[in-house]
C-alpha beads as a LAMMPS data file, in Angstrom:
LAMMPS data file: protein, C-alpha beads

293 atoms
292 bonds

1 atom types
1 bond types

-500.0 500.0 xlo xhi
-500.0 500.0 ylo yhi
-500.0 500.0 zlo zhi

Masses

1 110.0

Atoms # bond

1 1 1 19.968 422.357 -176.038
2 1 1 18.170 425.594 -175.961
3 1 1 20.337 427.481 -173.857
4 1 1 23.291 425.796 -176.111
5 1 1 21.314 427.075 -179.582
6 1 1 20.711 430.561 -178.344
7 1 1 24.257 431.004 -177.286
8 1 1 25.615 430.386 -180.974
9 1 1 22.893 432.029 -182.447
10 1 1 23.683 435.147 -180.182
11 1 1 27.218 434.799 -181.483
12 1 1 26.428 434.516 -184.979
13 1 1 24.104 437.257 -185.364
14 1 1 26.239 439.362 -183.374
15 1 1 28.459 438.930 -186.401
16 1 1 26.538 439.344 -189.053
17 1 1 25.019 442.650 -187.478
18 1 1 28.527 444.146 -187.219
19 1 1 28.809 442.972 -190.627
20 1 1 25.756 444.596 -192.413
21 1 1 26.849 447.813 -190.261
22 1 1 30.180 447.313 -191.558
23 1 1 29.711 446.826 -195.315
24 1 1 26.097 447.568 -195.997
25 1 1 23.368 445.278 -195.891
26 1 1 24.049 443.708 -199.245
27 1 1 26.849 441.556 -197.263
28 1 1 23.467 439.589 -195.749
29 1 1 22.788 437.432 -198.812
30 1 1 27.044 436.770 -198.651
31 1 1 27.004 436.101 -195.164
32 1 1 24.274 433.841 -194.729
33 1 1 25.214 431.014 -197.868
34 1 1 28.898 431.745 -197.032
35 1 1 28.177 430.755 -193.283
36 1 1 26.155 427.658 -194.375
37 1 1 29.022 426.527 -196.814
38 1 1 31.537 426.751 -194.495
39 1 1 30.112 424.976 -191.910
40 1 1 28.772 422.247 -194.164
41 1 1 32.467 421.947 -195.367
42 1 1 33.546 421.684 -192.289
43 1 1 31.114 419.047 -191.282
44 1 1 31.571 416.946 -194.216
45 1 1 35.753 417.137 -193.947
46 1 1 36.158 416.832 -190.232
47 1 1 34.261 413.211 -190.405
48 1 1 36.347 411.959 -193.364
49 1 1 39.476 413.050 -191.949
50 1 1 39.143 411.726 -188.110
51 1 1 38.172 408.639 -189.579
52 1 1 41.026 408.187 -192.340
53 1 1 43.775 409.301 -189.593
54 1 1 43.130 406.273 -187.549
55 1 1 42.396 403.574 -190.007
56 1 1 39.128 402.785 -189.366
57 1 1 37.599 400.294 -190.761
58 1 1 33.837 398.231 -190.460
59 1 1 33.462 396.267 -187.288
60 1 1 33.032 392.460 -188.526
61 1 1 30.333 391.423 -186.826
62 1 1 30.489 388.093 -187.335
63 1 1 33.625 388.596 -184.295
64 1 1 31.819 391.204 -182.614
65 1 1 28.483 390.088 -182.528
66 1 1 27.552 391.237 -178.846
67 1 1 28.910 394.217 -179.349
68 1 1 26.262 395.083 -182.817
69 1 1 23.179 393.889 -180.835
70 1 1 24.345 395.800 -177.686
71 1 1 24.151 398.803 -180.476
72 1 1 20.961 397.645 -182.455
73 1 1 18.865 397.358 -178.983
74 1 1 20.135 400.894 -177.575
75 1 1 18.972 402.104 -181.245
76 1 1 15.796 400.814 -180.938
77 1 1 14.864 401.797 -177.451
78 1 1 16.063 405.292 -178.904
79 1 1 14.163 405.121 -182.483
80 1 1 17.281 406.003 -184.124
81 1 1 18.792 404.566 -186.852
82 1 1 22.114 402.226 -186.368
83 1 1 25.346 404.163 -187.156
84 1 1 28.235 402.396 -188.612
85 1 1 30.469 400.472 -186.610
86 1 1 34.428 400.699 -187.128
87 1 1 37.480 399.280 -185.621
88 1 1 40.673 400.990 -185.875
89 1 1 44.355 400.849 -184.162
90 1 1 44.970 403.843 -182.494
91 1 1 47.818 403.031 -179.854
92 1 1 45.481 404.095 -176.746
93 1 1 42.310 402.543 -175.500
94 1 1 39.434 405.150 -176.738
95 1 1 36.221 405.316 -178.860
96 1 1 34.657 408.258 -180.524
97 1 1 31.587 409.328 -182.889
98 1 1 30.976 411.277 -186.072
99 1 1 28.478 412.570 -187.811
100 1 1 24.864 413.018 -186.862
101 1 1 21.923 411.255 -186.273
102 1 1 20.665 409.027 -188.910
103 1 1 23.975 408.636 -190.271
104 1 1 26.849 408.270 -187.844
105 1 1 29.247 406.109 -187.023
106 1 1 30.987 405.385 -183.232
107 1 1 34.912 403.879 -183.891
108 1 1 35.911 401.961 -181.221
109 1 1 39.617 400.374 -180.792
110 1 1 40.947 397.622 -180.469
111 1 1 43.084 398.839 -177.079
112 1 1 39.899 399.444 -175.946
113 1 1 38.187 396.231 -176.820
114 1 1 40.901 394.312 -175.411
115 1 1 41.152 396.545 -172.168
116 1 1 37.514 396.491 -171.021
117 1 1 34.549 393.426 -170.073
118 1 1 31.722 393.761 -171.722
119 1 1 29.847 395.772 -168.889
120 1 1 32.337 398.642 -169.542
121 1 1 32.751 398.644 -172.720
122 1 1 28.792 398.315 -173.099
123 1 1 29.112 401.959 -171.062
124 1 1 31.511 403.554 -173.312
125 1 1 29.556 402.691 -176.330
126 1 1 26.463 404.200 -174.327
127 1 1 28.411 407.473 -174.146
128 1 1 29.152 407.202 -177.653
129 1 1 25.203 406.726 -179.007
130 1 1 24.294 409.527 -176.794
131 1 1 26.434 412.096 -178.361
132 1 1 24.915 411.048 -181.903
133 1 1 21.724 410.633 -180.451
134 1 1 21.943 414.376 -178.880
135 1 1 23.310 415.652 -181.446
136 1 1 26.335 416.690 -179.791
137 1 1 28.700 416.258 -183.101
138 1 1 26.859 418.581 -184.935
139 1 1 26.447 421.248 -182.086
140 1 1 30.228 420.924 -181.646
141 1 1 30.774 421.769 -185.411
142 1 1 28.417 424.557 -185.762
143 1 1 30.205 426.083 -182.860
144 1 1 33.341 425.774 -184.233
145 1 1 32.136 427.151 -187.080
146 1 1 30.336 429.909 -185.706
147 1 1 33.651 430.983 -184.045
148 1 1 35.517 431.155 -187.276
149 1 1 32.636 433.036 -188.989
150 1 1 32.863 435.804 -186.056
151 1 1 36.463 436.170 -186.678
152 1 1 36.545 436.286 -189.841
153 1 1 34.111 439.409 -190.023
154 1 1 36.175 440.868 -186.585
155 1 1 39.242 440.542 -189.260
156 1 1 37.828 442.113 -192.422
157 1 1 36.145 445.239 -190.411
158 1 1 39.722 445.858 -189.284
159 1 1 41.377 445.689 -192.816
160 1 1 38.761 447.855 -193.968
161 1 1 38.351 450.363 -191.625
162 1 1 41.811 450.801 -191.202
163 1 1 44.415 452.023 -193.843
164 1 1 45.210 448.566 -195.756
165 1 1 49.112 448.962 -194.646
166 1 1 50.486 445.755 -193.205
167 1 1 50.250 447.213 -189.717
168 1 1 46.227 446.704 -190.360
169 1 1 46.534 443.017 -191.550
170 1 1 48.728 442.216 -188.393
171 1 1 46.030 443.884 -186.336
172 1 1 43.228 442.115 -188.286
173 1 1 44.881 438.430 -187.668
174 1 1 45.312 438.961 -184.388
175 1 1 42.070 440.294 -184.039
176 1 1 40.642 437.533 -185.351
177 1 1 42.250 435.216 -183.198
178 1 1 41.680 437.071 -180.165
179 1 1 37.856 436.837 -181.162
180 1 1 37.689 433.262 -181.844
181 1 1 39.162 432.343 -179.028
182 1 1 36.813 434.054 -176.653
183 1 1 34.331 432.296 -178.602
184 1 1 35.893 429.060 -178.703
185 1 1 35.890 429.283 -174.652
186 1 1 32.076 429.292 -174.388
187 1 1 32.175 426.313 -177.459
188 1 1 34.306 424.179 -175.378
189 1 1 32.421 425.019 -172.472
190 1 1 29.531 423.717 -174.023
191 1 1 31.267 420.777 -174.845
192 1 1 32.229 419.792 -171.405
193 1 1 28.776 419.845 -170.233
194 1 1 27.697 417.643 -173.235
195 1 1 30.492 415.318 -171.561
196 1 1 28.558 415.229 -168.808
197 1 1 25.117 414.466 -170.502
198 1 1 26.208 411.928 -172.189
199 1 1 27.405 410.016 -169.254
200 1 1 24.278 410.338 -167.799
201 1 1 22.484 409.232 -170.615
202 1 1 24.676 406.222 -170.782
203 1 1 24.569 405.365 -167.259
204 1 1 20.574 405.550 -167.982
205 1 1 20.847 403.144 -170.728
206 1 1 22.942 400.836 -169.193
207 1 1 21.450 400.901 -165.706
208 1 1 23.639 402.317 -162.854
209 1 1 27.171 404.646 -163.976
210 1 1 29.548 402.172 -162.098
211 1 1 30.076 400.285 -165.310
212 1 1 31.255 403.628 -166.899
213 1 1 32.422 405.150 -163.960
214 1 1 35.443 401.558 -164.062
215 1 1 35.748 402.007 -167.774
216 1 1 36.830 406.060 -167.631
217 1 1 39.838 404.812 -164.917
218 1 1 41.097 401.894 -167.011
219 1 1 40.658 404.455 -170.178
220 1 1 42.871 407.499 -168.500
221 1 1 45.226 404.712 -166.546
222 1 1 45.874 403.500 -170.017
223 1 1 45.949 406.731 -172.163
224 1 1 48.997 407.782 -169.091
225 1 1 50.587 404.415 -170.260
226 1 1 50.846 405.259 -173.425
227 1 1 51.613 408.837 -173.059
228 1 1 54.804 407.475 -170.976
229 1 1 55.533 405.126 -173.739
230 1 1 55.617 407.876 -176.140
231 1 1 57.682 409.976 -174.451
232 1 1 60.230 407.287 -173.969
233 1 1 60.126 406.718 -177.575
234 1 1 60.731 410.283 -178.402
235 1 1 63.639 410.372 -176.092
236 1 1 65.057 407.545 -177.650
237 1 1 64.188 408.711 -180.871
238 1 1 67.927 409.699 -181.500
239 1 1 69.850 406.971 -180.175
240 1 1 67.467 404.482 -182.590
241 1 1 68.481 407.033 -185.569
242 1 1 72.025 406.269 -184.815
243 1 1 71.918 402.063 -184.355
244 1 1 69.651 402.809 -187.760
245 1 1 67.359 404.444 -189.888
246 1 1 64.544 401.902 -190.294
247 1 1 63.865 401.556 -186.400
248 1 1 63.840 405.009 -185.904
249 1 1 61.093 405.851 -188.575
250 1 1 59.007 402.787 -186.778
251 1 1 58.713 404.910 -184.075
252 1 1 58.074 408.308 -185.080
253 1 1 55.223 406.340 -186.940
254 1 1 53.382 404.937 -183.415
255 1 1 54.230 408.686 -181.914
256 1 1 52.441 410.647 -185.012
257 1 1 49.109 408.068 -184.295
258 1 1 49.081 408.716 -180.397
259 1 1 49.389 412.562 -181.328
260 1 1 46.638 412.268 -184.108
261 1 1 43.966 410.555 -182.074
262 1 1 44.673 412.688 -178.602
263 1 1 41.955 415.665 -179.255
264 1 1 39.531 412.477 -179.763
265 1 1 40.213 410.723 -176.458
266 1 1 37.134 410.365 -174.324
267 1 1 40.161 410.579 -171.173
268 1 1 41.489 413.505 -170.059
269 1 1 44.911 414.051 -167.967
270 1 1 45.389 415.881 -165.168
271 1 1 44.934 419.815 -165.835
272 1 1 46.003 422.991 -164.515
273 1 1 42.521 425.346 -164.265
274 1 1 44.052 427.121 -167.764
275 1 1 44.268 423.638 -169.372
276 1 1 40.713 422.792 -168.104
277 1 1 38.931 425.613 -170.009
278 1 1 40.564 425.486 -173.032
279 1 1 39.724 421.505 -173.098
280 1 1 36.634 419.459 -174.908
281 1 1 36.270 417.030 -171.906
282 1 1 35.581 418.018 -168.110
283 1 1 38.156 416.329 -165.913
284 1 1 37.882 412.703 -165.458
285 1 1 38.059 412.493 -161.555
286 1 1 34.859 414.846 -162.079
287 1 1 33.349 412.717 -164.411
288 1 1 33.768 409.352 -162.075
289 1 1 32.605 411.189 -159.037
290 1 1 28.948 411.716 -161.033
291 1 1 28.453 408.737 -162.263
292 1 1 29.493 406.996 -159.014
293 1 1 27.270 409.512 -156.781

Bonds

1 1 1 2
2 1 2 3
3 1 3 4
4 1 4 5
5 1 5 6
6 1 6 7
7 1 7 8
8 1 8 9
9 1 9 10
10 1 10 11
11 1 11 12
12 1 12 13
13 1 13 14
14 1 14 15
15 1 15 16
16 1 16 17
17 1 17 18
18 1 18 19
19 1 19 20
20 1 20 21
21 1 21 22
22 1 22 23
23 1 23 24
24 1 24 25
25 1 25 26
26 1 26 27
27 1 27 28
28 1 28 29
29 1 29 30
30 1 30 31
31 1 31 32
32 1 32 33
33 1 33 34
34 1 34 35
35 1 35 36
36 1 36 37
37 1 37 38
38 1 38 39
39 1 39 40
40 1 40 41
41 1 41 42
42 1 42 43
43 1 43 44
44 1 44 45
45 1 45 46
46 1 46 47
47 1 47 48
48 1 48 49
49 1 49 50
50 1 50 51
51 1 51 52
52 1 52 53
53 1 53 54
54 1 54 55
55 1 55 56
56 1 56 57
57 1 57 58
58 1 58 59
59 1 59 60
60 1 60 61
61 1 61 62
62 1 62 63
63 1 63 64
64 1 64 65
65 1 65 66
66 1 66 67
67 1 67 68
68 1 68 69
69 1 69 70
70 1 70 71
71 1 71 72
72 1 72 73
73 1 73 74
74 1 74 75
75 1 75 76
76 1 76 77
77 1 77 78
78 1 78 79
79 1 79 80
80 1 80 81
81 1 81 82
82 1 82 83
83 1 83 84
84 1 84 85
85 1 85 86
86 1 86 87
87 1 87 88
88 1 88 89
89 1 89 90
90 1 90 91
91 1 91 92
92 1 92 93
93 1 93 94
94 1 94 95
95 1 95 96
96 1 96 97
97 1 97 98
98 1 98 99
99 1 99 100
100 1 100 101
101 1 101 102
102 1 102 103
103 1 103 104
104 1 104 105
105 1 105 106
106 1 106 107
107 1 107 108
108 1 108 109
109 1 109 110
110 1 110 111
111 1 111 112
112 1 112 113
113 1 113 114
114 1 114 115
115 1 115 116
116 1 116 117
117 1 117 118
118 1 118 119
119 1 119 120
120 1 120 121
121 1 121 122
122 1 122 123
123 1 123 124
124 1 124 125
125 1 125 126
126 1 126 127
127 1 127 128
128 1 128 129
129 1 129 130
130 1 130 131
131 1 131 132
132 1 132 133
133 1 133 134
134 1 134 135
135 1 135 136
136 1 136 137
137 1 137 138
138 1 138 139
139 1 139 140
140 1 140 141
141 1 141 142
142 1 142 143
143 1 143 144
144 1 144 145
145 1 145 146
146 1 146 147
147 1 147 148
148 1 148 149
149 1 149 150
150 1 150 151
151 1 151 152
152 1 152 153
153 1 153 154
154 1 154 155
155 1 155 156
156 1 156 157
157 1 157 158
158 1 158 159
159 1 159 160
160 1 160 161
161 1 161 162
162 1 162 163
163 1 163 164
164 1 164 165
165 1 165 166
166 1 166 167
167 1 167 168
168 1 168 169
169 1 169 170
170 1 170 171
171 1 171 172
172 1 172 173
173 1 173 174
174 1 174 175
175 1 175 176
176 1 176 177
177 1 177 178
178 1 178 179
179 1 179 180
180 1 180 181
181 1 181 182
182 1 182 183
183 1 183 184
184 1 184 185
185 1 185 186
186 1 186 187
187 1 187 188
188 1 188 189
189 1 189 190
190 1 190 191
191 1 191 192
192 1 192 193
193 1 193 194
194 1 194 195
195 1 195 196
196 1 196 197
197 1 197 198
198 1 198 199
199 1 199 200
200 1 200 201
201 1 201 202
202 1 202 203
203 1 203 204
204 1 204 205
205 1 205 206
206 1 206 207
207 1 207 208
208 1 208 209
209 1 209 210
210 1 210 211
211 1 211 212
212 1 212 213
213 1 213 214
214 1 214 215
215 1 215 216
216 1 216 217
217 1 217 218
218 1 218 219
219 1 219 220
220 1 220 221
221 1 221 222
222 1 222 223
223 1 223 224
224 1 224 225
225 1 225 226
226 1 226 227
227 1 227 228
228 1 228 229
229 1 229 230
230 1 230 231
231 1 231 232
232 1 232 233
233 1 233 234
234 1 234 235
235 1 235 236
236 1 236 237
237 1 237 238
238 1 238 239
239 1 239 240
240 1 240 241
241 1 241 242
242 1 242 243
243 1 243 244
244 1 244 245
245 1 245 246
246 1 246 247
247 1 247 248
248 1 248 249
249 1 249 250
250 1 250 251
251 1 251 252
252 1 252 253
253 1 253 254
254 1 254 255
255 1 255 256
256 1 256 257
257 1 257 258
258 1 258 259
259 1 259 260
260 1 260 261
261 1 261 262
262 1 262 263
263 1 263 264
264 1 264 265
265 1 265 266
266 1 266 267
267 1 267 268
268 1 268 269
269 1 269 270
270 1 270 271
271 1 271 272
272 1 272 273
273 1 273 274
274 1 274 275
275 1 275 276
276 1 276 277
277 1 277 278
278 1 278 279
279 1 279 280
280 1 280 281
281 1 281 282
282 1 282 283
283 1 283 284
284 1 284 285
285 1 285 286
286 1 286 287
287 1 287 288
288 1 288 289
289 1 289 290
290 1 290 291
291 1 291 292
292 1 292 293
C-alpha cells in the first residue's frame, strides 16, 4: 500500500505543481478543497449508483443464515466491523463491494448463490471482505480521481496558455484525455495487483485457494454463458420487434442489466495484451494458476 500511496501522491502533486506554476500559487487553496470535493463526490455517488443499477437489496438472513456467520466470523478474526449484506439479480453469477471499511457492503447474486457450494462461495465472499478490509475501494476511487484532477489542470494550462480560439479547447480536451489515460494505466494496474491480494487473502482466510481457485471457473464459464445469451438476444432483437413490441422491450431490459453490471464482474474474458492493460482484473487463467500453485 505504500508503493500504491506514493504513486498517486506523485501524480497528484505533479499536478498541482504544474498548477501553482501555471496560475500562481493562490490556485493551492483551490486545488486542494476542489481535489477533496471531487473525490468525496465521487466516492459517495459511485456506491449509490452501483448499488441502485442492480437492485440490491438486504440479504434476509433468516434464508441465508450460513452465509451472515461465514461474514460475522471473518469480521471478527479481522476486527472489522460487518458490512451490509445485499442480494440483487444481475443476470450473471458475480459479487462485488463498496465502500470502505467500517461501513461497506459486499452484494452478492443470486446466479451466484445458486451456482456455487458453500466452500466456493465462502471463497468469493473472502475476496470480497478483503478488498474492504484493504481498503482497495477507496484506493481505486482516489485513483480515479487523482486521474481526473491531473487532466483537468493538463486541460486548463492549455486553454490558458494558448489563444482561447476553439483550436485551443480541442487541444485542451484531448489533452486531457491523453493525460488521464496514461494515468488511468498505472490506476488499473494497481488494481490488478489488488486482484491478486485479495485472493490471497481469501485463500488465507478460508484455508487453501482451491475453493476459490473452482469458484473463478464456474464464475467466467458462466459470465461466457450469459455473454452468448446476450448476444443471441441482441441478434434477435429485431425479429422479436416485428412478432411484437412487448417481447422485444423484455429483452433489451435483461441486455441493459448484463451491460450495467460487466465493469463489476470479479471474471474476466479472454484478452488481447491491449485489453489486459486497460482492464480492472488480471486474467482469470492467471488468477487460478496462483491460487492453485
Amino acid at each position: 500500500m505504500a508503493v500504491v500511496g506514493a504513486l498517486l501522491a506523485g501524480f497528484y502533486l505533479v499536478a498541482v505543481a504544474a498548477a501553482m506554476v501555471a496560475f500562481g500559487e493562490g490556485i493551492l487553496p483551490i486545488a486542494i478543497v476542489g481535489s477533496i470535493l471531487l473525490i468525496g463526490i465521487q466516492y459517495k455517488v459511485g456506491k449509490w449508483a452501483a448499488l441502485r443499477s442492480v437492485g440490491a437489496e438486504d440479504l434476509p438472513e433468516t434464508q441465508y443464515a450460513e452465509i451472515h456467520q461465514f461474514v460475522e466470523r471473518v469480521c471478527r478474526e479481522k476486527e472489522m466491523k460487518k458490512p451490509s449484506l445485499k442480494i440483487a439479480s444481475m443476470g450473471v453469477p458475480n459479487a462485488f463491494a463498496v465502500g470502505r471499511r467500517g461501513n461497506g457492503t459486499v452484494v452478492i447474486s443470486q446466479e451466484l448463490i445458486q451456482l456455487l457450494d458453500r466452500s466456493e462461495l465462502e471463497g468469493v465472499i473472502a475476496h470480497e471482505l478483503a478488498h474492504i478490509d484493504n481498503r482497495d475501494v477507496i484506493t481505486m476511487q482516489l485513483g480515479q480521481g487523482i486521474a481526473s484532477i491531473v487532466a483537468i489542470v493538463a486541460q486548463y494550462i492549455v486553454l490558458f496558455t494558448g489563444e482561447n480560439d476553439l483550436a485551443d479547447f480541442f487541444l485542451a480536451v484531448v489533452v486531457g484525455n491523453i493525460v488521464q489515460f496514461v494515468v488511468m494505466i498505472f490506476v488499473l494496474a494497481i488494481s490488478r495487483y489488488r486482484e491478486y491480494v485479495a485472493d490471497a487473502d481469501a485463500r488465507d482466510v478460508i484455508g487453501q485457494g482451491e475453493p476459490l481457485a473452482r469458484a473463478l471457473e464456474k464464475i467466467h464459464q458462466g459470465n461466457q454463458q450469459a455473454q452468448q445469451s446476450a448476444g443471441r438476444a441482441q441478434r434477435g432483437r429485431g425479429s422479436a420487434n416485428r412478432r411484437g413490441r412487448g417481447r422485444g422491450s423484455q429483452r433489451s431490459r435483461d441486455a441493459n442489466v448484463d451491460q450495467q453490471v460487466s465493469a463489476l464482474c470479479i471474471s474476466s474474458s479472454d484478452r488481447g495484451f491491449l485489453q489486459q492493460i486497460v482492464s480492472t482484473h488480471p486474467p482469470m487463467e492467471k488468477r487460478i494458476q496462483r491460487l492453485r500453485s
